[in-house]
C-alpha positions as a LaTeX table, in Angstrom:
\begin{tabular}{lrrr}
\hline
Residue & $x$ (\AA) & $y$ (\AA) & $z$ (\AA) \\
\hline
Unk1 & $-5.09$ & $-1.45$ & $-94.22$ \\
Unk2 & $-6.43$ & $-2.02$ & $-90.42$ \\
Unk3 & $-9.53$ & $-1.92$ & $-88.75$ \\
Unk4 & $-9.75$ & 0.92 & $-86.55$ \\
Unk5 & $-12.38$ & $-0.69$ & $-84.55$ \\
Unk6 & $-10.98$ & $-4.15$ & $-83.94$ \\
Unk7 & $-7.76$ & $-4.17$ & $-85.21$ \\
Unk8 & $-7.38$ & $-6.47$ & $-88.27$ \\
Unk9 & $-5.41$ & $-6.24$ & $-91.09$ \\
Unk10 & $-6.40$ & $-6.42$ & $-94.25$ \\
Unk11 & $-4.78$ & $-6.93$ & $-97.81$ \\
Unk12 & $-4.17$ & $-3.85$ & $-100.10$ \\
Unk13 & $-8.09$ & $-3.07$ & $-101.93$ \\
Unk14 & $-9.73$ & $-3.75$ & $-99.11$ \\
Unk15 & $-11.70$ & $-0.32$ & $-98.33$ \\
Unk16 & $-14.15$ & $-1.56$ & $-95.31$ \\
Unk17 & $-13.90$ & $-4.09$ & $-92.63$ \\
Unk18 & $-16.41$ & $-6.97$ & $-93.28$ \\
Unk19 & $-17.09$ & $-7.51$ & $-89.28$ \\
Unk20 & $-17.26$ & $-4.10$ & $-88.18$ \\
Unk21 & $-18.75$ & $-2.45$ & $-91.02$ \\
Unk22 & $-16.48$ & 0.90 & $-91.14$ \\
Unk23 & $-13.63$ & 2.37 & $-93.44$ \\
Unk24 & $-10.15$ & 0.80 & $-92.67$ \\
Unk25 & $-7.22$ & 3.18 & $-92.37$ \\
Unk26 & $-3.64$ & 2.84 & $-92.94$ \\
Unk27 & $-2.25$ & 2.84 & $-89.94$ \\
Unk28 & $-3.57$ & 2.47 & $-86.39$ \\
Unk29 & $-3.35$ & 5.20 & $-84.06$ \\
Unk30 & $-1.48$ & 3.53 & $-80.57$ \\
Unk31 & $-3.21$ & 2.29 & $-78.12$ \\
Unk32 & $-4.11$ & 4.41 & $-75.01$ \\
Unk33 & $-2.68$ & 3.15 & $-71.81$ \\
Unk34 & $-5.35$ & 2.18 & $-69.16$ \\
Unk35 & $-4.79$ & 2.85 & $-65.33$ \\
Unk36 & $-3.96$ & $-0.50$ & $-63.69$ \\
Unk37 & $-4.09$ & $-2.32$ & $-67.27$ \\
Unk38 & $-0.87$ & $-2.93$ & $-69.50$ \\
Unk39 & $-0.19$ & $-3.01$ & $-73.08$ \\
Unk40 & 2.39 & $-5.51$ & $-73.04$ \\
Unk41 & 1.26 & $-8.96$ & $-74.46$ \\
Unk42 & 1.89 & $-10.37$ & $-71.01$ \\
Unk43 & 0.65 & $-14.24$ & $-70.87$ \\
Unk44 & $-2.96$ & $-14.54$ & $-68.18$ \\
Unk45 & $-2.03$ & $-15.93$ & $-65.32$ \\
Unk46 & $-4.44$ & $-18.64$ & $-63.10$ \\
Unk47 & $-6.08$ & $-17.32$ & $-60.31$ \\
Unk48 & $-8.24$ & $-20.04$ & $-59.56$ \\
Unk49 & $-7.76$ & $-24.03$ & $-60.71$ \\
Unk50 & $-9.45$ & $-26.82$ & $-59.11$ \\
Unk51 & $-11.86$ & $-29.75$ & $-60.62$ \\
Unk52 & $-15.19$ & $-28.54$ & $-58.78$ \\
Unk53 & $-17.19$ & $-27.32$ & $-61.12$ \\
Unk54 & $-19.67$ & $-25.59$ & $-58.49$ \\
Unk55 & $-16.75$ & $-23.76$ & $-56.93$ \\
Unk56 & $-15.51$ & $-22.76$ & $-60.48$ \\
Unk57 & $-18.95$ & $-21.40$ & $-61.49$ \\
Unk58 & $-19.27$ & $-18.62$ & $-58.31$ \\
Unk59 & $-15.52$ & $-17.82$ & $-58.94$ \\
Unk60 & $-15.91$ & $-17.09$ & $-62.29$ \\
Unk61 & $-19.72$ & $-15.33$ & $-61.58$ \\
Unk62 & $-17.68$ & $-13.66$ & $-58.71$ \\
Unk63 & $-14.45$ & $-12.34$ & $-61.02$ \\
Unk64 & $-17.12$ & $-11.78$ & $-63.65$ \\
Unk65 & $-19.33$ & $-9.23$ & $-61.33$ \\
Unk66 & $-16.18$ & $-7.69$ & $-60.27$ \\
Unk67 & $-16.21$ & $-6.10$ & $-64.06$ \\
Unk68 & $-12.29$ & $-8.53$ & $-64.36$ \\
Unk69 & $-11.95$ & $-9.29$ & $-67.63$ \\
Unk70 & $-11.19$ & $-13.51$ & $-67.30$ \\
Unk71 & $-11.07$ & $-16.37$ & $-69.55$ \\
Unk72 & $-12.16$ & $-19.71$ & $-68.48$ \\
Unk73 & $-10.22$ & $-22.80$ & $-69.39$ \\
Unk74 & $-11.14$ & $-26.54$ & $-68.94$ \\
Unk75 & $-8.66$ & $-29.37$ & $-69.90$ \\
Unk76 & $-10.56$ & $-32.79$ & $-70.31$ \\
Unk77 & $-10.02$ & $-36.02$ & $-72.33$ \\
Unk78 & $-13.41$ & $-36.15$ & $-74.11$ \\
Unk79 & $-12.55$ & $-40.21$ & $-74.65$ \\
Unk80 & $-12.01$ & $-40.53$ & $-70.97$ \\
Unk81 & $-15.51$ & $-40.73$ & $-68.75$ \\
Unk82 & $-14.10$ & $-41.75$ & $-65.33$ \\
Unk83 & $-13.05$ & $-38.90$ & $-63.75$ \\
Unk84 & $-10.73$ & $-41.03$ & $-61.29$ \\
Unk85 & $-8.64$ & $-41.63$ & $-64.33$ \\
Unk86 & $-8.76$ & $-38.49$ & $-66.03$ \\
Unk87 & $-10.22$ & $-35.43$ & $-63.81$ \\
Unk88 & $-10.82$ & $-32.61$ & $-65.76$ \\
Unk89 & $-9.17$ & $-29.36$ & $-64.58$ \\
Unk90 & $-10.35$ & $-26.14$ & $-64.47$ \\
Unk91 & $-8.94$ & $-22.81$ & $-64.00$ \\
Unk92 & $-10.12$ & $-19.23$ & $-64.34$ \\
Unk93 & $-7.27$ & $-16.94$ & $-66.17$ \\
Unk94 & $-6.65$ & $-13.28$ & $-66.02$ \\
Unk95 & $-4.11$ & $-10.50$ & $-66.88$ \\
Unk96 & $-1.36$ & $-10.38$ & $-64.42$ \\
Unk97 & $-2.33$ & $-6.66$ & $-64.04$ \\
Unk98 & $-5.66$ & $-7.87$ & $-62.33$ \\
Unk99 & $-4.97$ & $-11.24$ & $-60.91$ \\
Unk100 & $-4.83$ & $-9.99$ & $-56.91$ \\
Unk101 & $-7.90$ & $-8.24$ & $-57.27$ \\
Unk102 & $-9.16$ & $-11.42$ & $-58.80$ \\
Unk103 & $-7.96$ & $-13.72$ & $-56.54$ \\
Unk104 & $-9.16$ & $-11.56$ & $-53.36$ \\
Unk105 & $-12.64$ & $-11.31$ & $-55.01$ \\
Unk106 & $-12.66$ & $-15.52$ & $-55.36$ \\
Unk107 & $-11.10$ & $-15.71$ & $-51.87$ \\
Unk108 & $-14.74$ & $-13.33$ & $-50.13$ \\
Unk109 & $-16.88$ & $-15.74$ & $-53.08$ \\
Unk110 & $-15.31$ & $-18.89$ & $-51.58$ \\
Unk111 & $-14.87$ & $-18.17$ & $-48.14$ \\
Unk112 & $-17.25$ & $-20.16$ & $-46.11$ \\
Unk113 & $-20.48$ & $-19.39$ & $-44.66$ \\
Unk114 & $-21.04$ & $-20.03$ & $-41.41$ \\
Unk115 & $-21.37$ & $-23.74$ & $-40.26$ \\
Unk116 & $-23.67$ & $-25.70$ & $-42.07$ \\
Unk117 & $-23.86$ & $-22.96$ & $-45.19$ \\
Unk118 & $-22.46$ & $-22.96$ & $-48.31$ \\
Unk119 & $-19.92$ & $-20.30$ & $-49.12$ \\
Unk120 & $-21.47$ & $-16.69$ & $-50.41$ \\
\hline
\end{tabular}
């Protein structure tokens, strides 16, 4: 029995899903192709990676407002607290579908103002 609303499987007896609150159904009808989105399980790809965490938060804010679905991902040692010997990284991860949109919307959020400004 699935979830026709988000998709999980449940055991046999099961009659409505406990997150959702609706009936489960036996099978799930397939999934509707979106323009410009695929249904393959295709791995996110990085658009953006750097250790600036002010440049990470108006790409992200940036790919965010663009309506691009993103993750965010951060890879730190939480023993470590000198960042010369352990900077964190950061990167901003999207569908492959969508990463060139993503990465031209970070490029116009990142491009510099002029002199003496701070980027849009």
């Amino acid at each position: 029995m699935f979830c026709p609303k988000c998709g999980v499987e449940y055991r046999p007896g099961f009659k409505r899903c406990s997150d959702c609150d609706v009936d489960l159904v036996a099978t799930l009808p397939p999934r509707a192709k979106v323009p410009g989105k695929s249904n393959d399980h295709e791995p996110p790809v990085a658009v953006w990676r750097g250790d600036d965490p002010v440049a990470f938060s108006a790409a992200l804010a940036a790919v965010e407002e663009a309506g691009i679905p993103a993750r965010e991902f951060s890879r730190h040692d939480q023993f470590v607290q000198i960042p010369a010997i352990q900077p964190s990284e950061l990167a901003i991860l999207v569908h492959p579908d969508n990463a060139a949109l993503a990465e031209s919307v970070i490029r116009e959020a990142l491009k510099p103002g002029p002199e003496g400004t701070e980027p849009a």
